[in-house]
TIFI-543521 format. One record per residue (C-alpha): residue in one letter; x, y, z. Coordinates in steps of 0.25 Angstrom, whole numbers, padded with zeros to 4 digits, always signed. Layout:
% TIFI-543521
AXYZ
...
This chain:
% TIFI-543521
X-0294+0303-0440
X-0282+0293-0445
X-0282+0301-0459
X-0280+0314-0452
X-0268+0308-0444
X-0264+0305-0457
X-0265+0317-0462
X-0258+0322-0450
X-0246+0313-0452
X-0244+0315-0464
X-0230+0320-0465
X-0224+0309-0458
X-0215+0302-0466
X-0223+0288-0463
X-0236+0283-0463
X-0243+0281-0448
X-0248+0269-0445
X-0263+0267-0442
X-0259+0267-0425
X-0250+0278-0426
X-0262+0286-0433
X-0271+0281-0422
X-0261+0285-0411
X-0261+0299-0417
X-0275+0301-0418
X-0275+0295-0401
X-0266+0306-0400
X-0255+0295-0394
X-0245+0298-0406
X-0236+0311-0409
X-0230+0308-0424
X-0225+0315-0434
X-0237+0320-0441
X-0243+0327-0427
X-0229+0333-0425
X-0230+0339-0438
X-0243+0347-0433
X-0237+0351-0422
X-0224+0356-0425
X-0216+0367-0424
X-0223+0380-0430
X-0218+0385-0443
X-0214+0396-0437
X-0202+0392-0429
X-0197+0382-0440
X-0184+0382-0443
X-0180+0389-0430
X-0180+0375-0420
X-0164+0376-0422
X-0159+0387-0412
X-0143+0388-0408
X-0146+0389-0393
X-0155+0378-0390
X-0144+0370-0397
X-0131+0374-0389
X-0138+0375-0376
X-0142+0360-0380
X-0126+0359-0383
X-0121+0364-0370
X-0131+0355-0362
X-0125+0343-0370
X-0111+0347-0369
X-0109+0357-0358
X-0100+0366-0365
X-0095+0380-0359
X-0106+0387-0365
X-0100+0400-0371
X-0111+0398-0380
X-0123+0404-0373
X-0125+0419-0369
X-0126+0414-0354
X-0119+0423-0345
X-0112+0415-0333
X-0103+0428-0329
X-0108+0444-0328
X-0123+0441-0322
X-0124+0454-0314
X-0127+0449-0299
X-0137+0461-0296
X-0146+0456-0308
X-0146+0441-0304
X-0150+0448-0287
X-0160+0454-0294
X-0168+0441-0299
X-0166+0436-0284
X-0170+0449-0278
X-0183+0447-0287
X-0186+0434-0283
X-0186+0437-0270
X-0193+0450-0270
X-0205+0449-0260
X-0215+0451-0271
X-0224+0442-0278
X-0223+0450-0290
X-0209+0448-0293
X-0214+0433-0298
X-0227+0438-0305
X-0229+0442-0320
X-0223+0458-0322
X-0228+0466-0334
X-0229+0458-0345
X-0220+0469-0355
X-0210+0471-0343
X-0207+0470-0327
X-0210+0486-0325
X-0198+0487-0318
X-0189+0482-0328
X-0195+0488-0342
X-0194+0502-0332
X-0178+0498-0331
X-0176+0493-0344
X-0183+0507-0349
X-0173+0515-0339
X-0162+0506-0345
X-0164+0509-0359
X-0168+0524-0359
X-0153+0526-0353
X-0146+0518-0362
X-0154+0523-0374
X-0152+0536-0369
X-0167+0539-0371
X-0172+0553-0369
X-0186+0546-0368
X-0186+0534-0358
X-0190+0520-0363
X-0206+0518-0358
X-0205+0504-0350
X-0219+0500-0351
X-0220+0504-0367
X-0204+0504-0372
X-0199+0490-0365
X-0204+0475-0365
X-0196+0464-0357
X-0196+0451-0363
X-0192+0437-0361
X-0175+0438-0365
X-0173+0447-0378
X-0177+0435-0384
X-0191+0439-0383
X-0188+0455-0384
X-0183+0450-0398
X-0195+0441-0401
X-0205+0451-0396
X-0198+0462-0406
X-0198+0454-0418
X-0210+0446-0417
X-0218+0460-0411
X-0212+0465-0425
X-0210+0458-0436
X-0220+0452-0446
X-0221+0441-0457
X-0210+0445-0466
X-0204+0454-0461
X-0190+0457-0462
X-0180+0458-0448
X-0165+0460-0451
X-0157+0454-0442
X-0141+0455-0440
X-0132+0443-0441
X-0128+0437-0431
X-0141+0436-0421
X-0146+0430-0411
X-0153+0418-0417
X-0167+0421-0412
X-0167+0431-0420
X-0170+0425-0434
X-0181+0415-0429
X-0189+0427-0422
X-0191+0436-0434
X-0194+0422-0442
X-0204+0421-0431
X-0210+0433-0434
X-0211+0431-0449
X-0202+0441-0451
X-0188+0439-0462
X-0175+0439-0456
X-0164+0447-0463
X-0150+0445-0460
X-0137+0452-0460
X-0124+0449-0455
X-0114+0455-0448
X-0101+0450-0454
X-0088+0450-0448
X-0079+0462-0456
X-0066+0458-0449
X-0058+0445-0449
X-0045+0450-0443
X-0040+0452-0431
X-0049+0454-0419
X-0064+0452-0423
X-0075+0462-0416
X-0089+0458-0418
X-0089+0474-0422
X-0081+0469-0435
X-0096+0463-0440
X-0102+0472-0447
X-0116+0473-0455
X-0113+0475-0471
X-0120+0490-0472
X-0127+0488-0485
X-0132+0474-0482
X-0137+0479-0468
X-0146+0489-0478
X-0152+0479-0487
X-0157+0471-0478
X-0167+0480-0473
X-0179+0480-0483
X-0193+0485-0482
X-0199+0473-0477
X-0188+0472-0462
X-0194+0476-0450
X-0183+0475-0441
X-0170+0472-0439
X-0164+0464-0427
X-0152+0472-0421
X-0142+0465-0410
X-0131+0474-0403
X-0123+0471-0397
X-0125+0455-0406
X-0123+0442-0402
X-0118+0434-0407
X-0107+0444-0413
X-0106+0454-0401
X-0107+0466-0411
X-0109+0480-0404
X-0115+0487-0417
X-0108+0501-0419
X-0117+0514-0419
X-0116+0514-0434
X-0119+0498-0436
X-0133+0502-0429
X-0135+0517-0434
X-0135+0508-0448
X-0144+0500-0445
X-0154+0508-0437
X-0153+0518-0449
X-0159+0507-0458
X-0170+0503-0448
X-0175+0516-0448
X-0174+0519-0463
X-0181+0504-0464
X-0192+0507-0453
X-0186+0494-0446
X-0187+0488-0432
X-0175+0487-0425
X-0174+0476-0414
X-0161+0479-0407
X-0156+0466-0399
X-0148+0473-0388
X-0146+0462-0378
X-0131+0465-0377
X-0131+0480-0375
X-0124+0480-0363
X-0110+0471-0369
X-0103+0480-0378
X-0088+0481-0377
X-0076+0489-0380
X-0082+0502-0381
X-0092+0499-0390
X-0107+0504-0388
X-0120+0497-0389
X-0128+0505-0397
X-0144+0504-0395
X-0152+0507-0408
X-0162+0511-0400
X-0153+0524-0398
X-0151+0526-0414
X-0160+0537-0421
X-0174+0532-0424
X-0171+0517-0418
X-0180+0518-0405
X-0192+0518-0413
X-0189+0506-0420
X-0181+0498-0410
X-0184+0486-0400
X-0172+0484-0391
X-0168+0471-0383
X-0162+0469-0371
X-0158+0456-0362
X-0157+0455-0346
X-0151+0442-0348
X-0141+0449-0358
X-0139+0462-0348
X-0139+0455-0334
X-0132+0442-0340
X-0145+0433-0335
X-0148+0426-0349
X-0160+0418-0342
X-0167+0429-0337
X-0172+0429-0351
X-0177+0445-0349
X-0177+0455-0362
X-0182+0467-0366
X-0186+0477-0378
X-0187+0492-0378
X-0190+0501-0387
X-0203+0509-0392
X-0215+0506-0386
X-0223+0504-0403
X-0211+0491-0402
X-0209+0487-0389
X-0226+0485-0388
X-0225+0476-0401
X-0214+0466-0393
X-0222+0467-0381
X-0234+0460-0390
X-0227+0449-0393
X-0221+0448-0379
X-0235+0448-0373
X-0240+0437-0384
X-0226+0431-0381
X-0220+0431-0365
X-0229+0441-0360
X-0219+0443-0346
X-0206+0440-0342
X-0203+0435-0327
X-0204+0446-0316
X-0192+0442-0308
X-0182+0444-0320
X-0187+0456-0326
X-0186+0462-0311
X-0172+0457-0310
X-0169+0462-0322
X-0176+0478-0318
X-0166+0478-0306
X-0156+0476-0312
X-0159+0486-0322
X-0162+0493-0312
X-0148+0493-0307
X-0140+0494-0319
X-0147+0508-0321
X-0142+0513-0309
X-0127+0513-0315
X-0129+0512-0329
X-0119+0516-0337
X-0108+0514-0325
X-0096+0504-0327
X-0104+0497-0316
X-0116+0494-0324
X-0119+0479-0329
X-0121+0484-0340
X-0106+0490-0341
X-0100+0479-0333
X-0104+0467-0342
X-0096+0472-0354
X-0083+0475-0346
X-0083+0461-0343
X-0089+0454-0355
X-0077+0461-0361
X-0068+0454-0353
X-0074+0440-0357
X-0076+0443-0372
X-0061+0444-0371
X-0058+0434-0364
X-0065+0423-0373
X-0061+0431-0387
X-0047+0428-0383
X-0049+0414-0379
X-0057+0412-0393
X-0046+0419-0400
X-0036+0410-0392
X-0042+0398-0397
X-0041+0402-0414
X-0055+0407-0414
X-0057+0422-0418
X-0067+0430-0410
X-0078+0442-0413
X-0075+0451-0401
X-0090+0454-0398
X-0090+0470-0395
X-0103+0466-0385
X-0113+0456-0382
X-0106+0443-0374
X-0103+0434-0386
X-0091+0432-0397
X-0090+0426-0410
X-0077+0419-0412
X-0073+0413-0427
X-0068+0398-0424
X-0067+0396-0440
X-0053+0395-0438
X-0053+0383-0430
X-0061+0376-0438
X-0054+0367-0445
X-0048+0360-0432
X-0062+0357-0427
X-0070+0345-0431
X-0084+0350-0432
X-0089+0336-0440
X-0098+0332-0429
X-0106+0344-0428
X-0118+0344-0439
X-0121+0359-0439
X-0120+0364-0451
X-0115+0377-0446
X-0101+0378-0443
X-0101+0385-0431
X-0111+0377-0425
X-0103+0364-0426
X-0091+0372-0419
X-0100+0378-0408
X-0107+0362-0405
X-0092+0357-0407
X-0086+0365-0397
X-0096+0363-0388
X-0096+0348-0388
X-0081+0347-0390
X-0074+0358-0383
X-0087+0361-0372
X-0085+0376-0377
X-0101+0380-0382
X-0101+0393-0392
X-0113+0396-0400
X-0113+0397-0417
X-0113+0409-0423
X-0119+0404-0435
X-0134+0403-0427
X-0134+0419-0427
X-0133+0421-0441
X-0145+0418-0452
X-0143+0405-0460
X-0137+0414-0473
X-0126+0420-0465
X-0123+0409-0454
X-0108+0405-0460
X-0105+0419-0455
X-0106+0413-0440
X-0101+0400-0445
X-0085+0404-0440
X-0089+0408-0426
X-0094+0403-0413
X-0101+0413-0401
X-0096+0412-0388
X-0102+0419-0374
X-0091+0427-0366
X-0102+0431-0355
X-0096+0418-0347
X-0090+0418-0334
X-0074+0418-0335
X-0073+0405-0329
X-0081+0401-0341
X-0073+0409-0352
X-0060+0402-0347
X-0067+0389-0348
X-0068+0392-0361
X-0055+0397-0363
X-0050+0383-0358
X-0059+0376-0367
X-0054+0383-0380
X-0041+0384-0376
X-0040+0369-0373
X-0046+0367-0387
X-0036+0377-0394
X-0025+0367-0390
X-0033+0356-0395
X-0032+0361-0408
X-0018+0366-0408
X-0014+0351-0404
């Protein structure tokens, strides 16, 4: 028995003593070589490290303004959050039991009304075998690629992205390949429409062997609203390809100064071929909510709703009839200046150009996101009058972000955590803030940069 706790601890770095073996066959004793057997699982090495469980930890030990997060404290539409309480007080027991594992009937009906108007579909989208309601996009995304993707194949994805996901498709056993969008504009007033995809790149990096290609619009962290020749390229090689397109559209509803959000679903031989993503807690501004959705053809939708089944199974009854009604209410007036989903872009407007100019005051320069409720600004040109030697991250942008927020109670999030390892110096200059803030929170920050710009110029 000792010789197999030997055997078992065999990787530690020093002999166990005979009572230590003892106390380990007795069960009494966790050391290393038992640790070893039950560690993490090869899968999910190399992706413990993971930006927001870092910053949130940051903003609990130093109690910045967070302008880091995508937490809305301003624009939470009243009706939405009287439809929860409605729910909870309905008179039946139903209302707190477990729904249709795919979809609360009443919401997959509504979000099948929803999409069939703004796709302009002459054939309606089927609720039952087109729509799947999932736990966040988070899990609409996990439930396209894992339902997808096989041991080596490859998934473009474009740079920047949301970080989760690299470590989904790595998941799957499945290749990421990456491709920037690089900034084509360093005068004047920057847009996020200024980075662009390099044409010939974007065509080499499909190959036989990709699957799919992960497609965010309007993007975070840029806030890029893809023109309708960015994503007539691209859809143009995923059908020539025979690719997969999984089109992260949790944003649709922020687009500004005239621009259009364009769904792929729309473009000449994409509906086949395309899972979209939508997000309650990015439409209605309830990011706790943690309710999602993917629609799209019946042969994909029933591929994510085997992993969601295996995975999930249901999402809480009270939200997803919250989120119906309130549905439910924006498709009465769809399409009128009145409609949420017209409203919240005149006045995120308002407050992206607020903080741009308070960004632009304090000697940063920013991306002016054309949608989506985060900005990039370059800080680069500040950088020699801050003393970032305390901070031991080896990315730049990280040890302004952590500096900031410990020194200045200001809390932004790195850039550099949406690109790949190969192309993360091209975030290195910026840091993202959220403008989806109250304006009593937006001045705070205005005072807080503002006090620190004199600071400088003393």
């Amino acid at each position: 028995m000792l010789s197999s706790v030997r055997t078992l601890c065999r990787s530690c770095p020093r002999l166990l003593s005979r009572q230590t073996r003892m106390e380990v066959v007795a069960g009494l004793h966790h050391d290393h070589g038992q640790l070893d057997r039950f560690a993490l699982a090869d899968k999910y090495k190399g992706l413990e490290k993971n930006v927001w469980v870092e910053f949130i930890q940051l903003a609990l030990e130093h109690q910045p303004l967070n302008l880091g997060q995508g937490l809305p404290d301003d624009l939470v539409p009243t009706y939405v959050l009287d439809s929860l309480r409605d729910v909870v007080n309905d008179p039946s027991v139903f209302m707190h039991q477990y729904t249709r594992g795919f979809g609360h009937p009443r919401l997959v009906a509504a979000i099948a009304n929803l999409y069939t108007k703004l796709l302009e579909r002459d054939k309606p989208i089927d609720p039952i075998r087109e729509v799947l309601v999932t736990d966040g996009a988070y899990e609409a995304l996990f439930t396209a690629i894992m339902g997808h993707v096989n041991p080596g194949d490859e998934v473009i994805i474009i740079e920047p992205y949301f970080d989760c996901y690299e470590p989904m498709v790595r998941l799957a056993g499945g290749i990421p390949v990456f491709i920037s969008l690089k900034p084509t504009n360093e005068e004047g007033v920057i847009s996020s429409g200024d980075w662009k995809l390099d044409e010939e790149e974007l065509k080499n990096v499909f190959t036989p062997k990709t699957k799919a290609i992960i497609f965010n619009n309007p993007n975070n962290p840029l806030g890029k609203v893809f023109s309708a020749d960015e994503i007539s390229s691209i859809c143009n090689l995923c059908c020539k390809h025979d690719v997969l397109m999984i089109s992260d559209d949790v944003y649709e509803h922020m687009v500004y100064d005239n621009h259009e959000m364009v769904r792929v679903a729309t473009l000449p031989g994409m509906w086949d071929r395309t899972i979209s993503i939508g997000s309650a807690g990015k439409t209605f501004s309830v990011t706790g909510w943690k309710l999602g959705w993917a629609y799209g053809p019946d042969h994909l939708i029933r591929n994510c709703g085997v992993v969601h089944q295996n995975c999930v199974y249901a999402c809480p009854t009270p939200i997803q009839e919250a989120v119906a009604r309130g549905f439910e209410k924006e498709l009465g007036r769809l399409g009128d200046k009145e409609s949420y989903f017209k409203s919240i872009s005149v006045d995120l407007k308002e407050k992206r150009d607020f903080l741009a100019g308070v960004l632009t005051d304090v000697g940063m320069k920013p991306v002016i996101p054309e949608g989506g409720y985060f900005m990039m600004a370059d800080w680069s040109s500040l950088a020699d009058r801050i003393d970032l030697s305390s901070e031991v991250d080896e990315q730049r942008d990280y040890r302004f972000a952590k500096w900031l927020s410990k020194n200045r109670k200001l809390q932004g999030i790195p850039p550099s955590a949406f690109f790949s390892q190969p192309h993360k110096h091209i975030g290195e200059n910026y840091i993202r803030f959220c403008f989806i803030k109250h304006d009593d929170s937006l001045k705070k920050a205005k005072e807080i940069l503002t006090n620190w710009r004199k600071e400088l110029g003393s």
